[in-house]
N, C-alpha and C positions, 0 to 999 in steps of 0.2 A: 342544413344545419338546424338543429331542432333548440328549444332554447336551454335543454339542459348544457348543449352543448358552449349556448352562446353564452352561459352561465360560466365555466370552465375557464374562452375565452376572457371575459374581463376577469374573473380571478390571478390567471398567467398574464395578464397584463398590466394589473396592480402591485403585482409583485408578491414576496411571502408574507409580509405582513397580513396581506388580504383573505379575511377566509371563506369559505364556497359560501355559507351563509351571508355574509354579508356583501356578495359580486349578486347572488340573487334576491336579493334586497335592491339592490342599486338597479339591475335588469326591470325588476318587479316596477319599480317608481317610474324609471324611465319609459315601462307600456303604457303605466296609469296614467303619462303626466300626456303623453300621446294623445290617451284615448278622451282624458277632460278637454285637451284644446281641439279635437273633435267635435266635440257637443258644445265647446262655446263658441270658438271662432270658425269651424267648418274646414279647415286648415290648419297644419302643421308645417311648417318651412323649418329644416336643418339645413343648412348654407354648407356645400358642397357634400353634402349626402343623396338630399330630395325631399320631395312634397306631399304631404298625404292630404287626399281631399274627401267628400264626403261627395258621392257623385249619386243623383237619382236617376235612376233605371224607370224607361215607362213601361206602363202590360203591354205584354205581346202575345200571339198566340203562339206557341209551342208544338211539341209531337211525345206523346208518352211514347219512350222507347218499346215496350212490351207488347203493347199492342198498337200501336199506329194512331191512335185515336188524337185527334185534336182539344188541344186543351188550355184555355185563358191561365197565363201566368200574371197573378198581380202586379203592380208597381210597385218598388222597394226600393230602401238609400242602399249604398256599400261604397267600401272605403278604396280611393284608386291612390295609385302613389306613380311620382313619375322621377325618375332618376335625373341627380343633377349631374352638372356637367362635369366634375369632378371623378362622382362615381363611374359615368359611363369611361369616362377617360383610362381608369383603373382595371376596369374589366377587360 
């Protein structure tokens, strides 16, 4: 699902009064408001959805596909999410 798509869905979920601008307005707020409690609290908890965390990755050394050659990958944050109990339940 791409988010035009997940844009659609909340539209058909709010009903007709709701129009596609404004379900992607509401999508839009809801990445943003994700991606600030990210950078402040390191953590997003939605209670029976899941968790988004801010996880740091240490260097490692690597292999460039193309040629084989060995290669130092920096250290880097990235964001891990872990399904709550609810979701997996769902699935």
């Amino acid at each position: 699902m791409r988010k035009a798509d997940l844009v659609l869905e909340v539209q058909k979920h709010l009903g007709a009064e709701c129009s596609r601008t404004y379900a992607a307005r509401a999508v839009a707020a809801l990445l943003q408001a994700i991606e600030r409690g990210l950078k402040r609290d390191k953590e997003v908890q939605i209670v029976g959805f899941g968790t988004f965390t801010v996880r740091q990755r240490e260097a490692r050394a690597g292999r460039n596909p193309q040629n084989g050659t060995t290669i130092q990958i920096k250290a880097s944050r990235t964001v891990g999410f872990r399904a709550g109990a609810t979701l997996r339940a769902n699935l």
